[in-house]
BAFI-3210 file (N, C-alpha, C; in Angstrom, 3 decimals, decimal comma, padded with zeros to 6 digits):
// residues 91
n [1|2|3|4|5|6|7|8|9|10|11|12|13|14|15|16|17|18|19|20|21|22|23|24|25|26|27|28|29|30|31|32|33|34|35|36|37|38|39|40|41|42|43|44|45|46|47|48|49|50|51|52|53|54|55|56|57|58|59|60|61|62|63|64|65|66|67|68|69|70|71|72|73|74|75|76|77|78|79|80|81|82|83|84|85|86|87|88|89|90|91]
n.u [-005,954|-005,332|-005,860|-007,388|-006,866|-006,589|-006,383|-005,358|-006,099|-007,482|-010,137|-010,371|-012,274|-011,428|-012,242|-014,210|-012,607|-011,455|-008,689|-005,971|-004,741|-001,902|-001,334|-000,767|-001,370|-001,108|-001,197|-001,702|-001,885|-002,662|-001,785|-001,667|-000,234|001,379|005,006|008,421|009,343|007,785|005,332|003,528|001,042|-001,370|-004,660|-006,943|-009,761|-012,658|-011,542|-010,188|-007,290|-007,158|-005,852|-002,749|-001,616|000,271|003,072|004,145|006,127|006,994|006,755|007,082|004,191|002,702|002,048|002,718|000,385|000,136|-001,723|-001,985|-002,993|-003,374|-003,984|-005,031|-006,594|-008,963|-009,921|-012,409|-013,337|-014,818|-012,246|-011,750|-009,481|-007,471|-005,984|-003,412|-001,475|001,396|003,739|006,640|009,796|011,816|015,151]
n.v [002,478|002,260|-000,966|-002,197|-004,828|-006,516|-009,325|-013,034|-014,420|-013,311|-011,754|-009,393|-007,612|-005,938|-002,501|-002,212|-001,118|000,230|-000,895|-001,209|-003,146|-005,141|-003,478|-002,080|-002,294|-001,505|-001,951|-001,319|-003,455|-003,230|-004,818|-005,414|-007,454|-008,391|-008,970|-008,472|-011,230|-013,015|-014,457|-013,703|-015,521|-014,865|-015,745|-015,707|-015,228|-015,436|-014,719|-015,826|-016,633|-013,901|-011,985|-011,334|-011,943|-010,633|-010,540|-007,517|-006,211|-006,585|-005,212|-004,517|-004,596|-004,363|-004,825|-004,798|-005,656|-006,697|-006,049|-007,234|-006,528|-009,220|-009,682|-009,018|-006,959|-004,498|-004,416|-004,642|-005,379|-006,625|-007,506|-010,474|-010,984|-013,202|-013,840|-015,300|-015,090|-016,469|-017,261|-016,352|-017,670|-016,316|-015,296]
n.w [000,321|003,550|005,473|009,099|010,793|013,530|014,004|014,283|011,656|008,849|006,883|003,754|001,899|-000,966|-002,463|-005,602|-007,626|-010,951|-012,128|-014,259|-016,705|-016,446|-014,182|-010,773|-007,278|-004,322|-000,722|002,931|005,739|009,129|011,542|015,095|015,771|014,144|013,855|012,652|012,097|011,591|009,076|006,410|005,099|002,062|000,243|-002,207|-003,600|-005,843|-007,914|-009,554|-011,875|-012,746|-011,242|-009,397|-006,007|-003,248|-000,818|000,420|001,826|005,165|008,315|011,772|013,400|010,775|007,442|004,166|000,840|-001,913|-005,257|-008,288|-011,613|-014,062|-016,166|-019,809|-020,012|-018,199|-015,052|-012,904|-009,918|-006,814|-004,883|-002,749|000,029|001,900|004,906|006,813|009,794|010,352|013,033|013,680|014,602|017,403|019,314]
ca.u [-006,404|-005,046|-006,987|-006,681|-007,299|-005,581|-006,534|-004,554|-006,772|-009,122|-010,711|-010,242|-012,534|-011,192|-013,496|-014,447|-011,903|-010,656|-007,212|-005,368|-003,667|-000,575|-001,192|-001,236|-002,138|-000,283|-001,734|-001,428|-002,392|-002,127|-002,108|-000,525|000,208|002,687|006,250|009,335|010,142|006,488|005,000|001,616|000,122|-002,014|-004,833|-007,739|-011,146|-013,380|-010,944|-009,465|-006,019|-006,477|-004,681|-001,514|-001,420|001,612|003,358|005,668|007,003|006,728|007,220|006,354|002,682|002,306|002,603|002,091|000,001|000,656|-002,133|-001,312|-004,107|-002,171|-004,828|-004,516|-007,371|-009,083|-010,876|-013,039|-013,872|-014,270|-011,569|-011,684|-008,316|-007,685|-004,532|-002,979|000,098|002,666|004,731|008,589|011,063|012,743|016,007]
ca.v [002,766|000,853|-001,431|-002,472|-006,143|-007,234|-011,117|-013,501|-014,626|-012,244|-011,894|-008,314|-007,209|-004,648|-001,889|-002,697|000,280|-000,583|-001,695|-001,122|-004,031|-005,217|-001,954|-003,355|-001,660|-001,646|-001,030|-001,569|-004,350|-002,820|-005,462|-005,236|-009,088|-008,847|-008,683|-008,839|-012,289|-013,287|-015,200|-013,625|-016,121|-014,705|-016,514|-014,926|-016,127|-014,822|-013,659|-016,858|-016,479|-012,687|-011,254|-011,839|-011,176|-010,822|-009,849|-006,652|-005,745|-006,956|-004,787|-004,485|-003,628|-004,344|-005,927|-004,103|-006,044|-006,292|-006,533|-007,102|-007,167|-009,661|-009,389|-007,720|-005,441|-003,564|-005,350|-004,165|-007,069|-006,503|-009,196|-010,829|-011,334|-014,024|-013,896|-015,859|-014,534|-017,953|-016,570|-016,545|-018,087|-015,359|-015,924]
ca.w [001,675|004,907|006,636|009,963|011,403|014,588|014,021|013,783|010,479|008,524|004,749|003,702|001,184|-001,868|-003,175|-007,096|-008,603|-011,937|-012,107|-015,599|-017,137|-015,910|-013,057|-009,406|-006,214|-002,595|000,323|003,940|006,703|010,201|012,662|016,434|016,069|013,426|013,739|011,543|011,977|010,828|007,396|006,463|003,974|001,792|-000,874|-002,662|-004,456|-006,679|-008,893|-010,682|-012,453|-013,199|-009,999|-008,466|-005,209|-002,645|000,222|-000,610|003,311|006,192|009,685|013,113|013,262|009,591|005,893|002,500|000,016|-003,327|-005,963|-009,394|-012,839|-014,914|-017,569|-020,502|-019,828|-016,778|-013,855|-011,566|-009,061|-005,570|-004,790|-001,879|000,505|003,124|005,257|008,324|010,239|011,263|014,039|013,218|015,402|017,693|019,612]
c.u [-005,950|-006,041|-006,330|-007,126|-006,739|-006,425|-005,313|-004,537|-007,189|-009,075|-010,786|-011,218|-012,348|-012,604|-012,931|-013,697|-011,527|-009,504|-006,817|-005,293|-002,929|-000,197|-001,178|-001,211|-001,137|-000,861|-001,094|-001,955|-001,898|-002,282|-001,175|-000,362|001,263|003,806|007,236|009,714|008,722|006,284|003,691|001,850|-001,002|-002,984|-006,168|-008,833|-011,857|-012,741|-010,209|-008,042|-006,039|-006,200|-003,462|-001,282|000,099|001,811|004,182|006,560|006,243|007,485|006,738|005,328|002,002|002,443|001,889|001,667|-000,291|-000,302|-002,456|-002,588|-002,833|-002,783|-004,405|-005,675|-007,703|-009,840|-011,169|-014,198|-013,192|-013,447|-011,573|-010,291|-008,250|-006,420|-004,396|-001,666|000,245|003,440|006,235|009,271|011,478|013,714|016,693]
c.v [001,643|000,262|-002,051|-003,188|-006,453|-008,435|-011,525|-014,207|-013,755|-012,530|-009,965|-008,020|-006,151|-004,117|-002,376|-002,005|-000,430|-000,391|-001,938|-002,451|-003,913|-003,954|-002,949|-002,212|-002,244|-000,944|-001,771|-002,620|-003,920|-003,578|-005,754|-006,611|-009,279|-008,579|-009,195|-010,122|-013,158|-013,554|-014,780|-014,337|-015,174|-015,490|-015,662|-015,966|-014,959|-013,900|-014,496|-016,495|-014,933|-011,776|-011,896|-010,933|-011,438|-009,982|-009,187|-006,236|-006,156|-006,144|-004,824|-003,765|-003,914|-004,889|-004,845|-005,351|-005,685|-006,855|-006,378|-007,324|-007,838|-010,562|-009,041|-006,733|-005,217|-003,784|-004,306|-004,875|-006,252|-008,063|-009,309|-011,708|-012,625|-013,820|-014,547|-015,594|-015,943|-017,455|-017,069|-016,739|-016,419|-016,209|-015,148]
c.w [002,594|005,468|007,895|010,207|012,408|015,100|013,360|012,047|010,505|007,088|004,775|002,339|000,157|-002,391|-005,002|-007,758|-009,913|-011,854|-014,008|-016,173|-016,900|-014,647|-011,783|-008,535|-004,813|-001,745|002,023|004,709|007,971|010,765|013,768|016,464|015,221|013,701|012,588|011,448|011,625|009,707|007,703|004,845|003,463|000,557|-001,263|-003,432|-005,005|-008,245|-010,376|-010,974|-013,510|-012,773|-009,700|-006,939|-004,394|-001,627|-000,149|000,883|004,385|007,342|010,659|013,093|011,743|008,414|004,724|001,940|-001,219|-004,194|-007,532|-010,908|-014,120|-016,282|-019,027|-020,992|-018,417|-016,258|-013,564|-010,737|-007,701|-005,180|-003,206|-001,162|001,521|003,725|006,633|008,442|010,828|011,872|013,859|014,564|016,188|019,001|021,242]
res [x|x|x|x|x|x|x|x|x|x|x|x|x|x|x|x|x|x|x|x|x|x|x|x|x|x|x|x|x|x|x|x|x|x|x|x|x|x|x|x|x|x|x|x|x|x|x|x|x|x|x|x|x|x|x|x|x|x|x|x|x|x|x|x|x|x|x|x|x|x|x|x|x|x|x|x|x|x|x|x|x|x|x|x|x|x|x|x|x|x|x]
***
């Protein structure tokens, strides 16, 4: 499911679903502050060293997030996101 934030920070909360092993999850970040020439940081808690999270695209208006169980069984932790957009150079 997308969520939508238009901050320049936010914490995104995931619902608890289980998540396979080695399965991962992509979803959306709508925010009218991003553009393509943009770095969204992302870092996470509550979850320790058995997610990987990540940025998978970055476009105008938006960023996919990429979250990965790199377990070898099947979570279900509401994980908690954090993210800050750094504004990219334009020319």
């Amino acid at each position: 499911t997308a969520v939508t934030l238009n901050k320049p920070t936010g914490q995104i909360t995931m619902n608890n679903a289980a998540l396979a092993a080695g399965a991962n999850v992509v979803f959306a970040l709508n925010n009218s502050l991003i553009t393509t020439s943009d770095c969204v940081l992302l870092s996470g808690y509550t979850f320790g060293l058995s997610y990987r999270i990540e940025v998978a695209y970055v476009a105008a208006g938006a960023v996919n997030i990429r979250v990965t169980n790199i377990t070898g069984g099947s979570l279900s932790e509401a994980i908690v996101l954090n993210y800050t957009i750094i504004k990219g150079a334009t020319s």
